[in-house]
C-alpha positions as CSV (number, residue, x, y, z in Angstrom):
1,X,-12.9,1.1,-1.5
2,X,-15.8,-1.2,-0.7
3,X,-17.8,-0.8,2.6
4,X,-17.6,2.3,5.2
5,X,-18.5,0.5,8.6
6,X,-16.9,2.3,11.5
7,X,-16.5,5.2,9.7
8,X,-15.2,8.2,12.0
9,X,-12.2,5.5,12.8
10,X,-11.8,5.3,9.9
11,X,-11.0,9.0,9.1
12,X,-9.2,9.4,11.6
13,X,-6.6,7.1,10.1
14,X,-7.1,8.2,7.1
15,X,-6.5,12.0,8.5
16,X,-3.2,10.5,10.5
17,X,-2.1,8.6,7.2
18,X,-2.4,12.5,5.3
19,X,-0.5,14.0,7.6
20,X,2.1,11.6,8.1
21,X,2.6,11.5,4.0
22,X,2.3,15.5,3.7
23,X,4.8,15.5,6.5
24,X,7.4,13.9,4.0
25,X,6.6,15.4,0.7
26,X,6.7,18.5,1.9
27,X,10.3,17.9,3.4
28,X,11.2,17.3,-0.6
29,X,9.8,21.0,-1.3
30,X,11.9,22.4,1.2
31,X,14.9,20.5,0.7
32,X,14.9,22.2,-3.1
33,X,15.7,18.8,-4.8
34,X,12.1,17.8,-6.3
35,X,9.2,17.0,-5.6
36,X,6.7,13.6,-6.0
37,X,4.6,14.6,-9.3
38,X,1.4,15.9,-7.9
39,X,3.3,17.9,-5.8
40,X,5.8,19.5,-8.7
41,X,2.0,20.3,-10.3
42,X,1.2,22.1,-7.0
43,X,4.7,24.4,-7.4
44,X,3.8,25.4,-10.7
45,X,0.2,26.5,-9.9
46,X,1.1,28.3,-7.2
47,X,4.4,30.2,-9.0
48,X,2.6,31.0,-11.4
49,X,-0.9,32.3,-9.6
50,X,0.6,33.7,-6.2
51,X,-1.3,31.3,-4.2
52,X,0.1,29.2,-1.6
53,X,0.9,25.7,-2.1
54,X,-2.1,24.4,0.2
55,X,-4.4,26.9,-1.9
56,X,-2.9,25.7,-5.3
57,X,-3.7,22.3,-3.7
58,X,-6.8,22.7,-2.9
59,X,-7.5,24.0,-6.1
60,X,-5.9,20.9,-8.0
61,X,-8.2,18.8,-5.7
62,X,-11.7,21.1,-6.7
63,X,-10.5,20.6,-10.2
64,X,-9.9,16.8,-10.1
65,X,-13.2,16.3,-8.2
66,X,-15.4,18.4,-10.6
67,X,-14.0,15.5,-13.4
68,X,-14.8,12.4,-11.4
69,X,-18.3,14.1,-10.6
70,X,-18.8,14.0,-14.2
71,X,-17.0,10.9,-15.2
72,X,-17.3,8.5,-12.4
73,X,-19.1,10.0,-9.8
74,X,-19.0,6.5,-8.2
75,X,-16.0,6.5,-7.4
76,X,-16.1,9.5,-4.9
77,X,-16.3,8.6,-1.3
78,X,-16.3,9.7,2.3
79,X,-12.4,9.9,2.1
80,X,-12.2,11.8,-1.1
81,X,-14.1,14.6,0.0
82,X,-12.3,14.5,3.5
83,X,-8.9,14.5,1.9
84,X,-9.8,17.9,-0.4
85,X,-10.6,20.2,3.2
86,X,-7.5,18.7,5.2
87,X,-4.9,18.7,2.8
88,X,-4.9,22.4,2.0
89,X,-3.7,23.5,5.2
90,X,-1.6,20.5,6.1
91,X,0.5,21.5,3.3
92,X,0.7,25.3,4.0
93,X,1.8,24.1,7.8
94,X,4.6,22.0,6.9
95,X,5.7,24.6,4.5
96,X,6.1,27.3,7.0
97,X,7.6,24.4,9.7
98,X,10.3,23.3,7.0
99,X,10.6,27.1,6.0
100,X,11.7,27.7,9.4
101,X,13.6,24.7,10.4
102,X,16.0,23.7,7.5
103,X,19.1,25.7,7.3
104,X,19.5,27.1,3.7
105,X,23.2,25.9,4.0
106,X,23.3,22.4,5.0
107,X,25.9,19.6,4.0
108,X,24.7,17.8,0.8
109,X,25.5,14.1,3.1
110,X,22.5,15.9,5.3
111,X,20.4,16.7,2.4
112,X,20.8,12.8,0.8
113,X,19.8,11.7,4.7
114,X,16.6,13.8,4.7
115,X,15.5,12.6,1.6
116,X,16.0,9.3,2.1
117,X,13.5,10.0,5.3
118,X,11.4,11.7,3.6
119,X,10.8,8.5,1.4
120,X,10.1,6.4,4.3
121,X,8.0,9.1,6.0
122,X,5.5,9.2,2.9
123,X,5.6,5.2,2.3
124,X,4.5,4.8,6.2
125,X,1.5,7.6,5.4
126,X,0.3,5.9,1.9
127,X,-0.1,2.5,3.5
128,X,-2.0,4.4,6.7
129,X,-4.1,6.3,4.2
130,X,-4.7,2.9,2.5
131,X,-5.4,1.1,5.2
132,X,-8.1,3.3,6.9
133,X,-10.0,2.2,3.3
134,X,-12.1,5.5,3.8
135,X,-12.0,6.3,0.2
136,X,-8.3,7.9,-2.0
137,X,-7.7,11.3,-2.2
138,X,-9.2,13.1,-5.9
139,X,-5.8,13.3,-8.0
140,X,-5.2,9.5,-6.9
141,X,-9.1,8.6,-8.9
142,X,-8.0,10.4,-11.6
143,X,-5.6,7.3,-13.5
144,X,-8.0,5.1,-12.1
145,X,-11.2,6.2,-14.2
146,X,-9.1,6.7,-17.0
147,X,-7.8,3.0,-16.5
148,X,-11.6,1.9,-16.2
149,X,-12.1,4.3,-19.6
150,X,-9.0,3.2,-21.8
151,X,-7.7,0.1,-23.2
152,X,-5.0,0.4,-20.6
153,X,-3.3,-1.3,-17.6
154,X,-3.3,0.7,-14.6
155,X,0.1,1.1,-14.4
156,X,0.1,2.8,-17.3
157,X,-2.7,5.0,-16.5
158,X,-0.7,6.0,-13.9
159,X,2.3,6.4,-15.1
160,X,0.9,9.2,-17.7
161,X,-0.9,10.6,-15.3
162,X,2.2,11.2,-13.3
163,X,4.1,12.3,-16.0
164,X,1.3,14.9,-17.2
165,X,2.2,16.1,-13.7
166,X,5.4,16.2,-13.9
167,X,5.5,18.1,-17.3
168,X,2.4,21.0,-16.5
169,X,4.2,21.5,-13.3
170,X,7.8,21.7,-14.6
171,X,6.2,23.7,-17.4
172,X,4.9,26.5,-15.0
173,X,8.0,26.7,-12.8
174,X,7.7,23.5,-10.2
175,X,11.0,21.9,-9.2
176,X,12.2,18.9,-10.7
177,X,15.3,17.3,-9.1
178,X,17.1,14.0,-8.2
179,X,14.8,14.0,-5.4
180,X,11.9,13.4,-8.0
181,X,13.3,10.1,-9.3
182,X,14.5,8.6,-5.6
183,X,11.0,9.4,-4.2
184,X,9.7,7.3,-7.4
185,X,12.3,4.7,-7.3
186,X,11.7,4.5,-3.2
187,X,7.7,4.8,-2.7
188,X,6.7,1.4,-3.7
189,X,9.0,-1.2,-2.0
190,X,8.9,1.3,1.0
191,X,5.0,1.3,1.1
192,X,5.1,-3.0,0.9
193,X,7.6,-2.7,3.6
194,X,6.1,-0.4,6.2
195,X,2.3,-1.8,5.2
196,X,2.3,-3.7,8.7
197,X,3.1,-0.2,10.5
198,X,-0.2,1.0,9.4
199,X,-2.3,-3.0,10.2
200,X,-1.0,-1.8,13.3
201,X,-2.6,1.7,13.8
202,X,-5.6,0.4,12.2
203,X,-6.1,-2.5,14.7
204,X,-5.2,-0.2,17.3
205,X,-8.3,2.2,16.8
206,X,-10.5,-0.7,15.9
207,X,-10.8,-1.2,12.6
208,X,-11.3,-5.0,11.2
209,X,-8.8,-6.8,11.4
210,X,-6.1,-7.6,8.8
211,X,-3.3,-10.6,8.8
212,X,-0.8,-8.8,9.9
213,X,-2.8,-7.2,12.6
């Protein structure tokens, strides 16, 4: 994230690309079949404190934040501090909309259709969140430091940090499923796919352009 011209457009897509991803990872929690990594660490916080999964959230977020500010304090931007106030209650509305709106007894065919939607839900959000280039959210700078800190790739950054995720959270009670390892398998490829969805937006609001704009 290199330059913030035309900044409040900028968070704005950046605020429609958070909810649009929150929209599908919190269908995962409610379908009961897993959860992306972050958000499996976001179960087990709140299980185990009694907060709600936007407050155990937003707590994750302070926590994260408080470790770039003394690590990298470069890398926080506009976005990341954006991205810490929104999220919180994004996540506590979709819980109570999905809470509300799934039936508890639902054909598995239905279940394996909904995830499946969910994937392409929160690939269309990460490449809108992306694409507004406003700054990433505090748990995404985490395995990026620690790349810029270790004798390691990225990928691999990321991949432990993920799995760090994956085991505190499972560890204090968050749910770890089938849908865990589609959303995985899925996010990439659907993110390249749908990146032209989000050009789109972006042009749309102003933003410079891009090719595929």
């Amino acid at each position: 994230m290199k330059h913030f011209p035309l900044l409040p457009q900028r968070l704005f897509v950046l605020l429609i690309g958070v909810a649009v991803t929150e929209f599908g990872s919190q269908l995962f929690v409610a379908l009961d079949v897993g959860a992306d990594p972050f958000m499996i660490l976001v179960q087990g916080v709140s299980r185990q404190t009694g907060l709600s999964y936007g407050q155990a959230s937003t707590v994750l977020m302070l926590l994260c934040l408080a470790g770039i500010f003394v690590f990298d304090r470069r890398q926080i931007h506009p976005g990341t501090i954006f991205c810490m106030f929104c999220l919180g209650p994004l996540v506590d509305f979709y819980a109570l909309l999905f809470g509300r709106l799934l039936p508890q007894q639902r054909p598995l065919a239905l279940t394996m259709v909904l995830v499946m939607l969910g994937c392409i839900i929160v690939s269309i959000g990460i490449g809108i969140s992306v694409r507004s280039d406003a700054g990433a959210c505090a748990n995404d700078l985490v395995p990026v430091i620690a790349h810029d800190r270790l004798p390691l790739a990225l990928r691999w950054t990321r991949m432990l940090w993920d799995f760090g995720c994956i085991l505190v959270g499972f560890m204090l009670g968050g749910t770890l499923g089938v849908g865990t390892l589609i959303a995985l398998t899925l996010y990439g490829p659907g993110l390249q796919f749908f990146l032209p969805v989000a050009n789109r937006l972006a042009c749309a609001v102003g933003l410079p352009a891009d090719d595929a704009c």
